[in-house]
VOPAGU-2260 file (C-alpha; in pm, 1 decimal, decimal comma):
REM VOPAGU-2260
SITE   aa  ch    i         X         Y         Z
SITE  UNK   A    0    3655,9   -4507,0    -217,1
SITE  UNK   A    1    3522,9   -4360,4     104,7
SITE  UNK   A    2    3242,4   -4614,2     137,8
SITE  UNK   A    3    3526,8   -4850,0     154,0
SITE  UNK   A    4    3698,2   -4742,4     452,9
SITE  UNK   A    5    3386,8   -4596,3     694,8
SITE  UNK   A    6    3355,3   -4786,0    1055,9
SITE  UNK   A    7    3079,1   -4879,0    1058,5
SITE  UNK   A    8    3078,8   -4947,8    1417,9
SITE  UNK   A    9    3173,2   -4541,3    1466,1
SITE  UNK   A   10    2876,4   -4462,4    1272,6
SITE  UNK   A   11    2646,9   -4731,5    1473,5
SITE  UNK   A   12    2782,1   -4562,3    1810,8
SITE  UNK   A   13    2668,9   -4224,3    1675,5
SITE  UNK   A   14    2331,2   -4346,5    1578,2
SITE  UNK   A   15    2251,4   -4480,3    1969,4
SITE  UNK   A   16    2386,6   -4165,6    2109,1
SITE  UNK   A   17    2207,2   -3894,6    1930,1
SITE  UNK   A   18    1904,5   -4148,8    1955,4
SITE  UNK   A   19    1879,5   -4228,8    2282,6
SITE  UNK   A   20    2053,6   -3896,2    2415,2
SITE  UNK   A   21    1822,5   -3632,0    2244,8
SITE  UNK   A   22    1800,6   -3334,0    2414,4
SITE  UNK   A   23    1481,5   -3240,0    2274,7
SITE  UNK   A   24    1132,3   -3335,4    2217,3
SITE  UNK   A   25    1140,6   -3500,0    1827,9
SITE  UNK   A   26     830,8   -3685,6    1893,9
SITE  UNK   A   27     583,7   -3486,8    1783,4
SITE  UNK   A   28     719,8   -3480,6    1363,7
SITE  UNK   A   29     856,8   -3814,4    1187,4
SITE  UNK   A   30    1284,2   -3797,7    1240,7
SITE  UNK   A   31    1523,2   -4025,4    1110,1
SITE  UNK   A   32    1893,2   -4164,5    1305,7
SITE  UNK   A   33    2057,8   -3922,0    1032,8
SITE  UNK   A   34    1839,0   -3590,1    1127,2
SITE  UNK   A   35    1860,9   -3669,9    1492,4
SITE  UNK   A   36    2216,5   -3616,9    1489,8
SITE  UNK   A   37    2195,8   -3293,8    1251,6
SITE  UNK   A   38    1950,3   -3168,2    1527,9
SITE  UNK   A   39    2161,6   -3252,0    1827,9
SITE  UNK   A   40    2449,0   -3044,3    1663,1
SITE  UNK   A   41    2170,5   -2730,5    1581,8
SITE  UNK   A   42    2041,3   -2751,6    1876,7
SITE  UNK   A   43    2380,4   -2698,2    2083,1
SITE  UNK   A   44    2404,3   -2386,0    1911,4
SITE  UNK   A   45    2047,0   -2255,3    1970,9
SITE  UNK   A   46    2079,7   -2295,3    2305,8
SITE  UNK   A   47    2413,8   -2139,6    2355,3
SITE  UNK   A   48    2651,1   -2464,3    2446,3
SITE  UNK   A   49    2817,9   -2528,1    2094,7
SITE  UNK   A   50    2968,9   -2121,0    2143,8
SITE  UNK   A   51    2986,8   -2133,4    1778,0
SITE  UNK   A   52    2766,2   -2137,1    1456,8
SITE  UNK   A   53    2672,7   -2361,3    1245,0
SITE  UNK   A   54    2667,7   -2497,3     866,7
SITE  UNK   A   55    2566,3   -2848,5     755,5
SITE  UNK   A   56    2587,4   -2913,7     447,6
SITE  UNK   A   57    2379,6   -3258,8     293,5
SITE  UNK   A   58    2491,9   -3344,9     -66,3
SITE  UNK   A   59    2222,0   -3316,1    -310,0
SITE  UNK   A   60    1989,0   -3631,1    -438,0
SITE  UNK   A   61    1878,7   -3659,2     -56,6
SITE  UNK   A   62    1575,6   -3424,6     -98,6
SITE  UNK   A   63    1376,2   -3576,9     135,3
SITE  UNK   A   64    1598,2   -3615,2     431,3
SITE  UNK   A   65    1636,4   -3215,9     362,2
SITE  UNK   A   66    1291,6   -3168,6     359,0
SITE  UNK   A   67    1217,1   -3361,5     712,4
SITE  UNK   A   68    1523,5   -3172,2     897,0
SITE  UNK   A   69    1377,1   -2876,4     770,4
SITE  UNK   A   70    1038,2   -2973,2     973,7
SITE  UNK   A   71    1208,5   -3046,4    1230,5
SITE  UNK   A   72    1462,8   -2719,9    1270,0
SITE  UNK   A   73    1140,6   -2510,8    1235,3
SITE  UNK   A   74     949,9   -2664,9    1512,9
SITE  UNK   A   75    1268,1   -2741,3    1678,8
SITE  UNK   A   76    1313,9   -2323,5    1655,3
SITE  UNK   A   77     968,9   -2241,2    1743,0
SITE  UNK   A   78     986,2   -2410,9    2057,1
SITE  UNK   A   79    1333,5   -2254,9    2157,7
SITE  UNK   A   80    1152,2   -1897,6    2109,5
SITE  UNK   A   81     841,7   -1986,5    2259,9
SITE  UNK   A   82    1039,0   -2061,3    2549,1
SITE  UNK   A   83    1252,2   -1790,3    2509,1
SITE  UNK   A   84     928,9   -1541,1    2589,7
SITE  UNK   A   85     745,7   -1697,9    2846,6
SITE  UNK   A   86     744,9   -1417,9    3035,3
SITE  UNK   A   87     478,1   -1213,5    3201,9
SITE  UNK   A   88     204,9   -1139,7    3004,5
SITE  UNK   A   89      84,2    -777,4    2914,8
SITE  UNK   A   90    -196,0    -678,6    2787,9
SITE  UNK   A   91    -210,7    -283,9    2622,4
SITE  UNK   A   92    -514,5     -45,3    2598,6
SITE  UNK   A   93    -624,6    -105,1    2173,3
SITE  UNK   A   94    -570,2    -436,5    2162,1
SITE  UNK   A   95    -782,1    -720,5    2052,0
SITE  UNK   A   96    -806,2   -1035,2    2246,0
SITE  UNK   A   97    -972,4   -1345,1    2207,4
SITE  UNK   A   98   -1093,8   -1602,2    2428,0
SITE  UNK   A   99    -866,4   -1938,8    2437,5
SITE  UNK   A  100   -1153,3   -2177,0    2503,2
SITE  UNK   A  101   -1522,6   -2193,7    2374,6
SITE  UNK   A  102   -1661,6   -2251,3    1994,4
SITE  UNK   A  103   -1714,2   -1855,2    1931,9
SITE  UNK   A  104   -1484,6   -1614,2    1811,2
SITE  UNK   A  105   -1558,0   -1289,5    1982,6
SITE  UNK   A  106   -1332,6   -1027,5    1945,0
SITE  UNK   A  107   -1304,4    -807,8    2263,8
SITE  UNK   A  108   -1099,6    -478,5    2313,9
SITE  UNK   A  109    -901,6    -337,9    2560,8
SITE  UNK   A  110   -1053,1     -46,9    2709,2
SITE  UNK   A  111    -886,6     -45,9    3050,3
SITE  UNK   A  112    -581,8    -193,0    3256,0
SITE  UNK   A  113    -541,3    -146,2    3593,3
SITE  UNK   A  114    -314,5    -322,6    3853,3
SITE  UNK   A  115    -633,0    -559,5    3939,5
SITE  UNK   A  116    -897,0    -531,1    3675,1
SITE  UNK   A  117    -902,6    -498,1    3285,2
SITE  UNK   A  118   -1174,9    -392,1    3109,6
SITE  UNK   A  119   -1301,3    -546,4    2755,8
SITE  UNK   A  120   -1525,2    -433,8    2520,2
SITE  UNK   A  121   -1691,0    -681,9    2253,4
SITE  UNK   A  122   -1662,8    -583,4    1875,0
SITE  UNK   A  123   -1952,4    -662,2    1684,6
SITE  UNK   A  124   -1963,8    -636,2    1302,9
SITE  UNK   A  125   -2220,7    -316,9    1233,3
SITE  UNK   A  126   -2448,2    -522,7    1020,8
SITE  UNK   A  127   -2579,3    -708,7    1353,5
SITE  UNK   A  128   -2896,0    -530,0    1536,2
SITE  UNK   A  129   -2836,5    -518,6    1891,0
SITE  UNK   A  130   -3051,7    -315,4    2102,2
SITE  UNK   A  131   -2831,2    -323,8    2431,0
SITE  UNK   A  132   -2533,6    -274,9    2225,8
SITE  UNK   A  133   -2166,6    -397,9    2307,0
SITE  UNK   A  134   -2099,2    -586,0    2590,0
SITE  UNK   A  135   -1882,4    -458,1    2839,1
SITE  UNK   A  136   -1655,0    -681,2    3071,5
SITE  UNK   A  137   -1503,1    -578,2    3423,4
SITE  UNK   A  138   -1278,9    -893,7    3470,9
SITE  UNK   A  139   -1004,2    -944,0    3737,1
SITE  UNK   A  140    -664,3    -925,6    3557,9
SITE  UNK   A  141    -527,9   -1307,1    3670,3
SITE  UNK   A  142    -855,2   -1419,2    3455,0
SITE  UNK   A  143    -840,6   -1227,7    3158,7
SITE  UNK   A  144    -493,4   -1305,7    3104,9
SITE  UNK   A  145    -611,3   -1680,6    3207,7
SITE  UNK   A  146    -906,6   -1708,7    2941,0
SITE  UNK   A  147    -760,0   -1469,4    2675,6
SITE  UNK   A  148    -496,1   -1414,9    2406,1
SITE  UNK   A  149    -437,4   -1107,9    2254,7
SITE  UNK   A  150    -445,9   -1120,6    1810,7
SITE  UNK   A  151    -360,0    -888,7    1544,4
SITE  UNK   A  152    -630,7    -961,2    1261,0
SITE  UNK   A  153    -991,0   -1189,9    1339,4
SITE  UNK   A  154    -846,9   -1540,2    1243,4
SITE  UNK   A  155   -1033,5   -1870,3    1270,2
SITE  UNK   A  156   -1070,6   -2035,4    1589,1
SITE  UNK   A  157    -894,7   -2374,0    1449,2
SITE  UNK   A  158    -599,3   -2196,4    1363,8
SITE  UNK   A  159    -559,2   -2079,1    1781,5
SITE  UNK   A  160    -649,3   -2407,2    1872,8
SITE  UNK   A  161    -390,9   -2553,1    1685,3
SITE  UNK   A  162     -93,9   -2339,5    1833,6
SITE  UNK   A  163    -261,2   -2408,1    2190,6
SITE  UNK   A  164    -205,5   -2793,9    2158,1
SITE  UNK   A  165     126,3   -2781,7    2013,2
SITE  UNK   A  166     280,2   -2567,0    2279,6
SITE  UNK   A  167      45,5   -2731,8    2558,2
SITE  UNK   A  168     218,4   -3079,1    2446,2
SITE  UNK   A  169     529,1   -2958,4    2421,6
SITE  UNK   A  170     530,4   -2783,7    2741,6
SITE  UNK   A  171     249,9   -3005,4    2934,4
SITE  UNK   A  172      70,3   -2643,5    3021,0
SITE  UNK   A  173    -292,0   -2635,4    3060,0
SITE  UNK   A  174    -503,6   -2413,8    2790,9
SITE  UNK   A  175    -736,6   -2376,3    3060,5
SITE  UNK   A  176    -491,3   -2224,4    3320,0
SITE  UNK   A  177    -187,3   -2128,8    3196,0
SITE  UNK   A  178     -44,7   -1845,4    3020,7
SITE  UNK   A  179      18,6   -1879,7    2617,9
SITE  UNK   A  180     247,8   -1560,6    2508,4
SITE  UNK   A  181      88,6   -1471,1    2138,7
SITE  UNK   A  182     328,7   -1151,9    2135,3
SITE  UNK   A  183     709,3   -1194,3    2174,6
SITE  UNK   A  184    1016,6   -1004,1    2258,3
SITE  UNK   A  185    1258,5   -1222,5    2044,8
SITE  UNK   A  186    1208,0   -1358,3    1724,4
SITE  UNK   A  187    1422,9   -1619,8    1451,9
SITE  UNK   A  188    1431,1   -1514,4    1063,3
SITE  UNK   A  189    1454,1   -1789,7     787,3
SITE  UNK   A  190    1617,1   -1701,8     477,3
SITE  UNK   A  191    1459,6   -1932,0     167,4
SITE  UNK   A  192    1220,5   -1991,2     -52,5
SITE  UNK   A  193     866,9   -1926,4      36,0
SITE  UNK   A  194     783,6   -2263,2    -119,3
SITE  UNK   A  195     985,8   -2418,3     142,9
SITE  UNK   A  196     722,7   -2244,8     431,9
SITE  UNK   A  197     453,7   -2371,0     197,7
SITE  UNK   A  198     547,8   -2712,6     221,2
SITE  UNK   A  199     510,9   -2709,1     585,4
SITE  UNK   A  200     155,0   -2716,6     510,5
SITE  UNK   A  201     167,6   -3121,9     416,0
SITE  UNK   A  202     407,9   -3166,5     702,0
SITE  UNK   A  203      94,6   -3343,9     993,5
SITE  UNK   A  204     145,8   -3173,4    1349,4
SITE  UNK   A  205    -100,9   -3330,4    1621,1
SITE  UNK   A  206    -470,1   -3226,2    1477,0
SITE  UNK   A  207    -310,5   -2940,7    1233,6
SITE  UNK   A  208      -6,3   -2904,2    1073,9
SITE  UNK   A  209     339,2   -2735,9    1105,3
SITE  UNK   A  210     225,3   -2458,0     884,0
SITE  UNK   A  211    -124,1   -2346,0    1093,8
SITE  UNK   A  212      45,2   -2439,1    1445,8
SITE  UNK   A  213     318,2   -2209,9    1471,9
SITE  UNK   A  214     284,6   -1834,9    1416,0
SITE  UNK   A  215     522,3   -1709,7    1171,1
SITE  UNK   A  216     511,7   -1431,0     871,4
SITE  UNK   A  217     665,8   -1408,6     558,9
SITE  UNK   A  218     809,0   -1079,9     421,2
SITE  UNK   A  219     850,3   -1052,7      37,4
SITE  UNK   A  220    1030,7    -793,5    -123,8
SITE  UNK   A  221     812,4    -544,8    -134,9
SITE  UNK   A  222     780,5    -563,5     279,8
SITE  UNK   A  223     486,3    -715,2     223,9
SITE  UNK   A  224     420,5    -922,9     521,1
SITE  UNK   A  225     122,7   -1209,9     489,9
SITE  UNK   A  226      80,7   -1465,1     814,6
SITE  UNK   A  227       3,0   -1774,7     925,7
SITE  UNK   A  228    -234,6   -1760,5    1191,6
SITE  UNK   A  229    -326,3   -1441,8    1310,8
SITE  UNK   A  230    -110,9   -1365,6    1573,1
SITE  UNK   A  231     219,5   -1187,1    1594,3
SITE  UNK   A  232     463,8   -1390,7    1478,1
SITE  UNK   A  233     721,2   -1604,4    1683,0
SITE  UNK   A  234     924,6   -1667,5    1366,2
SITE  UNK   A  235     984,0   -1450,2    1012,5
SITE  UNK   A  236    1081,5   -1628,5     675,9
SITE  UNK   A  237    1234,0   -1405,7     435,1
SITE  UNK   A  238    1356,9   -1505,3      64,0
SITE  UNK   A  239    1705,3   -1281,9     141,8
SITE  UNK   A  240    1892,8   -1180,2     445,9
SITE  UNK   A  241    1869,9    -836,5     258,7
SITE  UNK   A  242    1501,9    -848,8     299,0
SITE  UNK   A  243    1543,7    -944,1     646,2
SITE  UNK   A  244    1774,2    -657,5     783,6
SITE  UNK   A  245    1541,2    -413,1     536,2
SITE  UNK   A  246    1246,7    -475,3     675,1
SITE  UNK   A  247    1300,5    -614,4    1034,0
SITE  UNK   A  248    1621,8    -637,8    1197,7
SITE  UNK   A  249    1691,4    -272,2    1153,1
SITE  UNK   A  250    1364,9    -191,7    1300,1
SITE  UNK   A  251    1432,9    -278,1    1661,5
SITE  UNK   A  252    1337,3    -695,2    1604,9
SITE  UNK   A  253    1543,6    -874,5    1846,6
SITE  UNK   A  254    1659,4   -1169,7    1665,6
SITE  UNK   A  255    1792,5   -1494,4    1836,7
SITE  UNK   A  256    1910,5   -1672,5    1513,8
SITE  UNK   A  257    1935,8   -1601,6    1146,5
SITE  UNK   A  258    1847,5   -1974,0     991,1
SITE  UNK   A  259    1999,7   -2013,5     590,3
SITE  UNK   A  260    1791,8   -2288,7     412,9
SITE  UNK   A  261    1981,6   -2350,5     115,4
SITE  UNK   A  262    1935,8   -1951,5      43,8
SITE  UNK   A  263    2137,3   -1626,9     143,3
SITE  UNK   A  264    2474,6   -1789,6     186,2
SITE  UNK   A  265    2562,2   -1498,1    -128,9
SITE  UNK   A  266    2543,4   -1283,0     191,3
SITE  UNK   A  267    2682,7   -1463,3     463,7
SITE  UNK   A  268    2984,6   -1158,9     442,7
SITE  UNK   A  269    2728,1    -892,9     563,2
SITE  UNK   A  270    2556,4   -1166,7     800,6
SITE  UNK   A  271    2876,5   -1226,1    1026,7
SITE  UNK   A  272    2924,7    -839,4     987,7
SITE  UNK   A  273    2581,9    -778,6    1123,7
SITE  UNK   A  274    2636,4   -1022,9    1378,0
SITE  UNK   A  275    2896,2    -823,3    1577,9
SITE  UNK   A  276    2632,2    -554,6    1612,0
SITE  UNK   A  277    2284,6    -778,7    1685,0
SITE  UNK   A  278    2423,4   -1087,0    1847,0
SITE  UNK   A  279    2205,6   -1315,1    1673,3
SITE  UNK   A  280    2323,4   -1707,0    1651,0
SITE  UNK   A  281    2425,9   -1773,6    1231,3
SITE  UNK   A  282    2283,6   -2175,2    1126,9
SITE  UNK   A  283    2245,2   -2301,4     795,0
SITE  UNK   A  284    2159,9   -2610,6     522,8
SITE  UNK   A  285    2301,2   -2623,6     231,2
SITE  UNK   A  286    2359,6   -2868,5     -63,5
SITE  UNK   A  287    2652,1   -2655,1    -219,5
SITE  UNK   A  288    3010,8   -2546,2    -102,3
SITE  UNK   A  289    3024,6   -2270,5     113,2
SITE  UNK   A  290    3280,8   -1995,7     -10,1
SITE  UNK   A  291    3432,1   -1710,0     281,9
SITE  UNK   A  292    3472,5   -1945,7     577,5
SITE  UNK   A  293    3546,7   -1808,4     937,8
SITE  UNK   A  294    3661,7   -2003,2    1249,2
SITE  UNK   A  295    3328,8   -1849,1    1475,9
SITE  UNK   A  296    3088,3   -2090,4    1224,1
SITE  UNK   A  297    3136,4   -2456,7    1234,9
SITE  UNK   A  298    3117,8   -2640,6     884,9
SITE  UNK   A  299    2998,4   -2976,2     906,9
SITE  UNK   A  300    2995,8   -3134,2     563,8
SITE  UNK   A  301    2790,4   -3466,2     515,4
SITE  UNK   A  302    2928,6   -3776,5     248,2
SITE  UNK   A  303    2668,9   -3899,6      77,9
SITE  UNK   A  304    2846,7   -4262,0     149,2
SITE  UNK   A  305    2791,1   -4171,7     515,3
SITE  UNK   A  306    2423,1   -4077,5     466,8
SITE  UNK   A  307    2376,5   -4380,8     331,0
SITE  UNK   A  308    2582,1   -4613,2     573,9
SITE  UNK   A  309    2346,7   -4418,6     882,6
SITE  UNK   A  310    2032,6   -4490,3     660,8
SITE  UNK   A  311    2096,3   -4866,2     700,4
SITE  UNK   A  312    2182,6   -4916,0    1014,0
């Protein structure tokens, strides 16, 4: 009955809009007319302007239109944190830092910081014979936080590279010059399943793809944490919000936005509770009714007649 009375002329105006009004860079990942609107709506609410959350719910038997916004909201978050904690850099006594340019993968420490100069040290696997030993670099400070990027385990240098030229394209910085934050103040936590993060390893991003370009770790039950890339993580995935608040948010995380895909909504009670005392944003997909509704998250429910209708236009 409902396919029967849509305008389609309403539906056509909504499609130009959102398409030619986009307030973000969707260039980089395939994105239909239909996801283009769901992301106009998210990203409102990332950024502040909606002053509500969000819900959007897609009927089920449109798996792959679920599958592409998800791409899409996790680069599209990603992006929002990275600029979120461009912010001076800092680089601390112990750590391990890597250069952003060059084929090898020395690993240098931090020895010394001063208001000029820091001083790096070059770690070399015990099994190689060198008679001079470690070398020992007095760099001026502008440089070293120029050429280098600080790392929490030895990772490969493709996997860097990768999160280099998505934020370089995204941002039009220059590896070369500019700063790249690889440790961040403010973080977003998905709730789902971890094969939904695994699938982001099909999903093609530039000479990558989504899952080796952006760095994120997942935190099982256990606490367990595994990553992506080697460096701290701009975004968490989680399989429950209980998880979540367990092992991060109650230890000090700030978190910008707790992101429901099609998982956790069994605790969106204690979310909205938790909200009043963290302040994080609350945004969600979902292919089922939503039980507990409050007027501070917006539900935005999808007809599949409508999905359609946008899908031909």
């Amino acid at each position: 009955m409902l396919d029967k009375i849509l305008n389609t002329d309403y539906y056509r105006s909504l499609v130009q809009t959102f398409s030619n009004n986009v307030e973000f860079n969707s260039s980089l990942l395939p994105i239909s007319s239909f996801n283009k609107i769901n992301l106009s709506y998210i990203h409102k609410v990332i950024n502040g302007a909606a002053g509500v959350d969000l819900i959007i719910k897609i009927p089920k038997g449109f798996d792959e239109l679920i599958q592409e916004l998800y791409s899409n909201f996790y680069l599209s978050v990603a992006n929002f944190q990275f600029y979120e904690n461009y912010i001076n850099p800092e680089f601390n006594i112990g750590e391990l830092v890597v250069r952003k340019i060059g084929k090898k993968n020395r690993k240098y420490k931090v020895v010394g910081v001063t208001d000029q100069t820091i001083t790096l040290v070059e770690q070399k696997k015990d099994s190689l014979k060198d008679l001079n030993g470690p070398a020992t670099l007095y760099r001026d400070k502008i440089n070293v936080l120029k050429e280098f990027v600080p790392i929490t385990r030895p990772l490969k240098k493709r996997s860097l590279n990768n999160y280099l030229q998505l934020f370089s394209s995204l941002y039009n910085l220059d590896i070369k010059e500019d700063f790249f934050p690889t440790k961040f103040d403010s973080v977003s936590i998905f709730i789902g399943a971890k094969k939904i993060l695994d699938t982001f390893r099909d999903v093609s991003l530039l000479n990558g793809n989504l899952w080796n370009s952006i760095p994120s770790y997942y935190v099982n039950r256990d606490g367990k944490e595994s990553d992506t890339l080697g460096i701290e993580p701009i975004l968490y995935f989680a399989p429950s919000y209980s998880v979540a608040y367990q092992q991060l948010i109650q230890n000090k995380i700030k978190v910008s936005n707790i992101i429901l895909f099609n998982d956790g909504f069994d605790e969106l009670q204690q979310i909205i509770s938790d909200q009043l005392h963290y302040k994080f944003r609350i945004l969600g997909i979902c292919s089922s009714a939503i039980e507990g509704r409050v007027s501070t998250i917006k539900y935005w429910a999808w007809h599949k007649e409508e999905i359609n209708l946008i899908g031909s236009l």
